[in-house]
C-alpha positions in Angstrom: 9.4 27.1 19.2 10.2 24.6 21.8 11.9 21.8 19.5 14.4 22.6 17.0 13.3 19.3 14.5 12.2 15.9 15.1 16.2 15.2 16.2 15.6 17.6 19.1 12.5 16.8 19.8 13.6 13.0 20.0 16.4 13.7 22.2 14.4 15.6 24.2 11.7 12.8 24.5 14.1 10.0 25.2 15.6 11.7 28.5 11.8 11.4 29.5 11.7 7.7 28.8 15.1 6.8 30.9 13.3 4.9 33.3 12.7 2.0 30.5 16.3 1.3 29.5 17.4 -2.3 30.0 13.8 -3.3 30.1 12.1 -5.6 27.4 11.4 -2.6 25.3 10.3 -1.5 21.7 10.4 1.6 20.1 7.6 1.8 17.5 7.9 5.0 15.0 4.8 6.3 13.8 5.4 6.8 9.9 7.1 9.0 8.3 7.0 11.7 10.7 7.5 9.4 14.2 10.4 7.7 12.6 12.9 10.5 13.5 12.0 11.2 16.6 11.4 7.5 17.5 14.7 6.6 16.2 16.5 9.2 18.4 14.3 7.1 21.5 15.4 3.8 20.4 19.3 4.7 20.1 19.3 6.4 23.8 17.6 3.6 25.3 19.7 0.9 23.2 16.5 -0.5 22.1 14.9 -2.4 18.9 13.2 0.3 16.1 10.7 -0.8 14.4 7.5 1.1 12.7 3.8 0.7 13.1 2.0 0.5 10.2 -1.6 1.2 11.0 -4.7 2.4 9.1 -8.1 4.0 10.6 -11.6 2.3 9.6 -13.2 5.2 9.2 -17.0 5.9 9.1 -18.3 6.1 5.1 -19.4 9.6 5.8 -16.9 10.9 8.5 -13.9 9.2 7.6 -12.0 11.4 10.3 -14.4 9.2 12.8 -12.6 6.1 13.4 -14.7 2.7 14.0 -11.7 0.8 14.3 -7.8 0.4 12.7 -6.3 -2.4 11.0 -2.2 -3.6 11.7 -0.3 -5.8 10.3 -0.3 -9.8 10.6 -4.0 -9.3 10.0 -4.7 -7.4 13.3 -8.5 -5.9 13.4 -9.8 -4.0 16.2 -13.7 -2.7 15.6 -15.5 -0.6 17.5 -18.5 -2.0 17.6 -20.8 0.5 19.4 -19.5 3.7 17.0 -20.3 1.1 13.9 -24.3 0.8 15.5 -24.7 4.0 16.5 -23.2 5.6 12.8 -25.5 2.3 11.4 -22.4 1.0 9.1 -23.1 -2.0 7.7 -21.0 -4.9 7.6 -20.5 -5.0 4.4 -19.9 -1.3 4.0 -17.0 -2.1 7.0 -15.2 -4.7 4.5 -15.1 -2.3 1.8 -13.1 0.4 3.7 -11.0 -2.4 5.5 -10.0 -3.8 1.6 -8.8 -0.5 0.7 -7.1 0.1 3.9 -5.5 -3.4 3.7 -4.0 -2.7 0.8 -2.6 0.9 1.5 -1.3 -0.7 5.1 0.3 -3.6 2.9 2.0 -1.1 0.6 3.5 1.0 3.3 4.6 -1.6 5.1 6.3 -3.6 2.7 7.8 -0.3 1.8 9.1 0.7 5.0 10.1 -3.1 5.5 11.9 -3.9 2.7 12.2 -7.2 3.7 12.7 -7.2 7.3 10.7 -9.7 9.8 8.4 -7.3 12.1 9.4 -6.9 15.4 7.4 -9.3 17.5 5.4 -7.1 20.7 4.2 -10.7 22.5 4.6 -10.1 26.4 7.1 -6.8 25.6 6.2 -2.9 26.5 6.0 -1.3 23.3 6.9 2.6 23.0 4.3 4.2 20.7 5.8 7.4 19.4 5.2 10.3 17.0 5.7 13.7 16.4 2.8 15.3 17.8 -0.8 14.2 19.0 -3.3 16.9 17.4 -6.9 14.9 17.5 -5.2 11.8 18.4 -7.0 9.6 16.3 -4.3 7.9 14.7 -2.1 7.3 18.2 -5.4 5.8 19.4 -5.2 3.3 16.7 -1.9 2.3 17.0 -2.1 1.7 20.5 -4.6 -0.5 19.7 -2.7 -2.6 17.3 0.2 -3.1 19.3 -2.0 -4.3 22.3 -3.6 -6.6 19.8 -0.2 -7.8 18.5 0.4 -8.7 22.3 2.4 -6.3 23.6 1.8 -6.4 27.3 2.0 -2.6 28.2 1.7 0.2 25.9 3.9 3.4 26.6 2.9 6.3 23.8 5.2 9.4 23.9 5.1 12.6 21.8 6.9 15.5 22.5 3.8 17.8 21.9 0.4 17.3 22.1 -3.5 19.2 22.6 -4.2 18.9 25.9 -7.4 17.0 25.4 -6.2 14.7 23.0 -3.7 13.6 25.2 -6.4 13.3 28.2 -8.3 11.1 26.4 -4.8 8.6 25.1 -4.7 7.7 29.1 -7.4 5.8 28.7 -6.1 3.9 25.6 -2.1 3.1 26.8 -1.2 2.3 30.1 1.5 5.4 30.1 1.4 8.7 28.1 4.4 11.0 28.4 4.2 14.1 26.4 6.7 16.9 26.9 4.7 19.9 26.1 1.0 20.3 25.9 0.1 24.0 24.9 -3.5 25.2 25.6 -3.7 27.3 22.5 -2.4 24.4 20.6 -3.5 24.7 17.0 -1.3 22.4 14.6 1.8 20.1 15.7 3.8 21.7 13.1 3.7 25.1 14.9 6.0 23.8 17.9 9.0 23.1 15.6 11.3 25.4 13.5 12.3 22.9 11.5 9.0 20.6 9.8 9.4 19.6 7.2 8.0 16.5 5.4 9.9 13.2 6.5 10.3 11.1 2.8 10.2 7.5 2.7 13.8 7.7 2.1 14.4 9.2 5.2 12.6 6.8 6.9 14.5 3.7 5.3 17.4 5.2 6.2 17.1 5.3 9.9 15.5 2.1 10.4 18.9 0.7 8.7 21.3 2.4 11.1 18.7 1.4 13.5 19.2 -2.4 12.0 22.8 -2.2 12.4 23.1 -1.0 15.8 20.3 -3.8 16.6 21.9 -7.1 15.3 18.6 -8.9 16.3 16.9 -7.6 13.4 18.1 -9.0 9.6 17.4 -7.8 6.3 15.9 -10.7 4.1 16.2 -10.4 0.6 15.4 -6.4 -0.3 13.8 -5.8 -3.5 16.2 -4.5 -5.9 14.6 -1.6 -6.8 11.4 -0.2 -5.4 11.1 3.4 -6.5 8.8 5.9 -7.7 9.7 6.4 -11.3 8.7 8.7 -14.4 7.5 6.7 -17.4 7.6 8.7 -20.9 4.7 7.2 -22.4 6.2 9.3 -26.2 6.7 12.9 -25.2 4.1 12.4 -22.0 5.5 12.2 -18.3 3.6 9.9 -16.3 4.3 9.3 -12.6 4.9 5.6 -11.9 6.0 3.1 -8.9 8.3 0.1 -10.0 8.8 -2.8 -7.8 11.5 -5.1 -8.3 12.2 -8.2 -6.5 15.9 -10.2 -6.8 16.0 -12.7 -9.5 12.3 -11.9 -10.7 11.0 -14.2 -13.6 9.3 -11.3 -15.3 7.8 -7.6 -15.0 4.1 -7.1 -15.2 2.8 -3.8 -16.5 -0.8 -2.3 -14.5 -3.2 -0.9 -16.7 -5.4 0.4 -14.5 -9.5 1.7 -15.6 -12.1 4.2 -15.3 -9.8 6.7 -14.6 -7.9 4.8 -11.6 -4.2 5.6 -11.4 -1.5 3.8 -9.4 -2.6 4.6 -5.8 -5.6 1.7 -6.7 -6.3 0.1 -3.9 -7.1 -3.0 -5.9 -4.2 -3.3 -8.0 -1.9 -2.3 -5.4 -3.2 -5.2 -3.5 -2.5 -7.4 -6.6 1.0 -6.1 -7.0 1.8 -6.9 -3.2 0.8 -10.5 -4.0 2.8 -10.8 -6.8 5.8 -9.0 -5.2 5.7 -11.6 -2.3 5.7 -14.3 -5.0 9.2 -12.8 -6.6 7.4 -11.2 -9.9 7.9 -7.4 -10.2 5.4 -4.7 -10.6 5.2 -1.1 -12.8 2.1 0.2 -11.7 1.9 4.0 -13.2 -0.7 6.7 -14.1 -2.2 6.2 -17.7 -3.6 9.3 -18.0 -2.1 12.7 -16.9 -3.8 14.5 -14.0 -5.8 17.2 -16.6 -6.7 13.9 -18.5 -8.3 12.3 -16.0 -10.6 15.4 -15.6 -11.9 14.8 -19.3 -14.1 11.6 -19.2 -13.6 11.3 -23.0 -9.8 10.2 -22.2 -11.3 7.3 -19.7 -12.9 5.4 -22.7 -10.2 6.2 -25.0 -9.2 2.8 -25.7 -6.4 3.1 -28.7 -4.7 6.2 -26.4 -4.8 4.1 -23.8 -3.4 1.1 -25.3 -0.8 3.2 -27.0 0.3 4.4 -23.4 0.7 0.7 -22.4 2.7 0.4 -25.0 4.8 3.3 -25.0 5.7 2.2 -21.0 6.6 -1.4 -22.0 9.2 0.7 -24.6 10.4 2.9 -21.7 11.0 0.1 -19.7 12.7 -1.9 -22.3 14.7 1.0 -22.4 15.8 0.9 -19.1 19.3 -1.2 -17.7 18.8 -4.5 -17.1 15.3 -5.2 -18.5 16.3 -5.9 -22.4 14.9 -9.4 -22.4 13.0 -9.2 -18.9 9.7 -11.3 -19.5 6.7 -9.0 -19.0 2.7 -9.3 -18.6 -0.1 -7.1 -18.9 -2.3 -6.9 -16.0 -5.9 -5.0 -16.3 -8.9 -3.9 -14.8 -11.8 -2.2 -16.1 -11.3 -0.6 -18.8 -7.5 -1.1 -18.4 -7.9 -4.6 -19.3 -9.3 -3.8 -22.9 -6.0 -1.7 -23.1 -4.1 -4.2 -22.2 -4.9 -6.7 -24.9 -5.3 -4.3 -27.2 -2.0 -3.6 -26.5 -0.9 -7.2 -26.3 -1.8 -7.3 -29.9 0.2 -4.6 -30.7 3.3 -5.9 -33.1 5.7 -3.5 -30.6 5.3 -5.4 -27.6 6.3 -8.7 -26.7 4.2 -9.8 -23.8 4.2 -12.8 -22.2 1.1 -13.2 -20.2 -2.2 -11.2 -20.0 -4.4 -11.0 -16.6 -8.0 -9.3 -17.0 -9.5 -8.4 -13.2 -12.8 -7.7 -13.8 -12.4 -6.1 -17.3 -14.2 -5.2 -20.0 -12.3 -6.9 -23.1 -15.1 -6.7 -25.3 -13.8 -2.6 -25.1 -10.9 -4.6 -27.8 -12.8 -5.2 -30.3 -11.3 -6.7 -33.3 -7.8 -6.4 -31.6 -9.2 -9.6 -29.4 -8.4 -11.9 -33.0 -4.7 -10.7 -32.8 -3.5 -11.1 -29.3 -1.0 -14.2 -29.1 -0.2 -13.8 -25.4 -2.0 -16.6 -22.8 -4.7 -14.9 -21.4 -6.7 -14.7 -17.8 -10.0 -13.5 -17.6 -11.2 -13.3 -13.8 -14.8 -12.0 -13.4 -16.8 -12.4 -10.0 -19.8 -14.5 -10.2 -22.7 -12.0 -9.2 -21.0 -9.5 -11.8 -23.8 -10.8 -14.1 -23.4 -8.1 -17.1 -19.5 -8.3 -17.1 -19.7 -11.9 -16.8 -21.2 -12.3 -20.0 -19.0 -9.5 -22.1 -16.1 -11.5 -20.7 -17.6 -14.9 -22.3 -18.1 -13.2 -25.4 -14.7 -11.8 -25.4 -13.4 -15.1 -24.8 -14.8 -16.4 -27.7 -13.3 -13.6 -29.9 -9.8 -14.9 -28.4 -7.6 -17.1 -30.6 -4.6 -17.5 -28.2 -4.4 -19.8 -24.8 -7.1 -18.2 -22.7 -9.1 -18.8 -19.3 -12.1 -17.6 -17.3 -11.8 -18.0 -14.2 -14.7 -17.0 -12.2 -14.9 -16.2 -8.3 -17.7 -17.4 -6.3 -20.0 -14.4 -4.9 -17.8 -11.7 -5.6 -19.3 -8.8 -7.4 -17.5 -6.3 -10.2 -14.9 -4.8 -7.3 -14.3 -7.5 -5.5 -15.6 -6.0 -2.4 -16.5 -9.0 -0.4 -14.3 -10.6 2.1 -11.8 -12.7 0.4 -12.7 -12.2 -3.1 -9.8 -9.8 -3.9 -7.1 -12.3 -2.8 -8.7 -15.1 -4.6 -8.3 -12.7 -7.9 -4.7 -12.0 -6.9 -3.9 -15.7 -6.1 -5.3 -16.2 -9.8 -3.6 -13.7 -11.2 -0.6 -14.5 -9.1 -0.3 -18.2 -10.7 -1.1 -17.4 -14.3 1.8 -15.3 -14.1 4.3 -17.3 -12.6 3.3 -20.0 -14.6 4.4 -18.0 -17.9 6.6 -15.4 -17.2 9.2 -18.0 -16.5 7.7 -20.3 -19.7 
């Protein structure tokens, strides 16, 4: 094995990358399993840490084929001539780079936790990871940082297959990789120790990396972001809660058609609202074997009764007594969520549908009190009109807002955001009310 762990590895690497200390450097950690070894570069070269965030575009049907990678600050780098020759449409490109955007979004304001990105403009940026296997994902961040204007890209791995790294030359204007095995197989295989680097780890180092750098500042941390276990009754379900300092409210997920809280879509909804100060409990419904039984999907009274077993458990928690909280769904989530909202054993203060189906309610439509959102995209013809039927059903304060063009996921480019910007300002408007 020639590396002990990522430590050794990283030590190792950074006596290769001498030549760069005092220069207008940054170390950019690949995560979570860069991080360690990048943070062992930045310390010996006294320089800035910071992560990369990317995600591949990958083609519909090889998604291992990238056609280009998304960054942060809206950085977009397509490859035109692999999206022709695989005959992806643009259209079909928007749809993977929505779901992308909102994993990238996630993980970075995860990794972030409130600290400004590290600008690259006119700097050499030091790409690193722990291993390059098909090199695919080095490719892309070296792409991102030259499009977040760094003006020379150094990537360096301590391992790496020989013809993966070959082809990297061609992408960054240095590549320095320790060892590079012919009968290379995996990247794990070339440490003893490799094990899985947790987020945790990873916010750890970049905050002994922050103190030793006081160039970077921590702005305003959530208060808690953490994965949590909801007991919806006697019935684990994995969840994610998101809190933000001095938040005017918490609003619950209720995600459809057998979506959990890896969504794509909602996740994208509860970055919004995050940015905007509101927290965010998005959590699995239905249990993995559940969500294997289509029945459980349409199940509108267990789902509801989920809903309202979480905004218990999180009543129940320190802190979140009195704590304001909404209901926001989609799909089928969103007839949960008012049927929940007309539940006597919640207290909700504001309902957001995202392309629901609140006719799924039924008579429980007649009982909710709580203001309610409908947003439905305008070529979402069918939906459109349950939604104004639903609407009519509703006694309490109620909207429907509709979103020009966009169609029942909200595919198309800027529709999402318009629904989050919605959703975003009907909740801040009565939350705090």
């Amino acid at each position: 094995m020639p590396f002990i762990d990522r430590t050794d590895a990283g030590k190792r690497l950074a006596e290769r990358l001498d030549e760069f200390r005092g220069s207008d450097i940054v170390v950019l950690g690949l995560p979570r399993g860069g991080v360690p070894v990048a943070y062992e570069v930045a310390m010996a070269l006294e320089a800035p840490l910071d992560v990369i965030v990317v995600r591949k575009l990958g083609v519909p049907f090889q998604p291992e084929l990238a056609m280009g990678a998304i960054g942060e600050d809206g950085v977009r780098v397509v490859d035109t001539e692999t999206m022709h020759a695989c005959q992806v449409t643009p259209s079909e490109l928007h749809g993977i780079e929505a779901g992308e955007r909102a994993e990238l979004e996630r993980r970075a304001r995860r990794f972030r936790s409130g600290r400004p990105r590290e600008s690259l403009r006119g700097r050499t940026a030091i790409v690193v990871d722990d291993g390059v296997a098909t090199g695919s994902t080095a490719r892309a961040a070296c792409q991102v940082a030259r499009a977040q204007g760094a003006q020379r890209i150094v990537l360096a791995v301590p391992v790496g297959a020989p013809s993966a790294i070959a082809a990297l030359r061609d992408e960054a204007d240095v590549v320095i990789c320790i060892e590079q095995p012919p009968w290379f197989r995996a990247v794990g295989q070339w440490y003893g120790n490799f094990r899985q680097t947790t987020d945790d780890q990873v916010l750890e180092l970049l905050r002994r990396a922050a103190r030793r750098d006081t160039s970077i500042t921590v702005a305003n941390p959530p208060v808690s972001d953490e994965e949590v276990e909801v007991l919806a009754g006697d019935v684990p379900l994995e969840g994610h809660l998101t809190v933000p300092e001095n938040c005017p409210g918490v609003v619950l997920f209720a995600h459809g058609s057998g979506s959990g809280r890896h969504s794509p879509r909602n996740r994208h909804v509860a970055a919004v609202l995050n940015e905007a100060g509101i927290g965010t409990l998005l959590f699995d419904l239905l249990t993995h074997d559940e969500e294997l039984d289509r029945r459980y999907v349409f199940d509108i009274e267990l789902l509801a009764d989920r809903l309202i077993e979480a905004t218990r458990w999180l009543r129940d928690q320190p802190g979140f007594e009195r704590t304001p909280i909404g209901y926001f769904g989609a799909s089928t989530g969103a007839a949960a969520a008012l049927w929940a909202a007309a539940d006597s054993r919640t207290d909700v203060a504001a309902v957001v549908s995202r392309g629901g189906r609140p006719d799924l309610a039924g008579k429980q439509l007649r009982a909710v009190g709580a203001p309610t959102l409908l947003i439905v995209g305008g070529h979402d013809h069918v939906v459109l009109d349950l939604n104004r039927a639903a609407q009519a059903e509703l006694h309490c304060e109620n909207e429907l807002a509709v979103v020009p063009r966009a169609t029942h996921l909200f595919e198309e480019p800027g529709a999402l955001d318009h629904a989050a910007q919605l959703a975003r300002g009907w909740f801040l408007g009565h939350l705090a009310a």
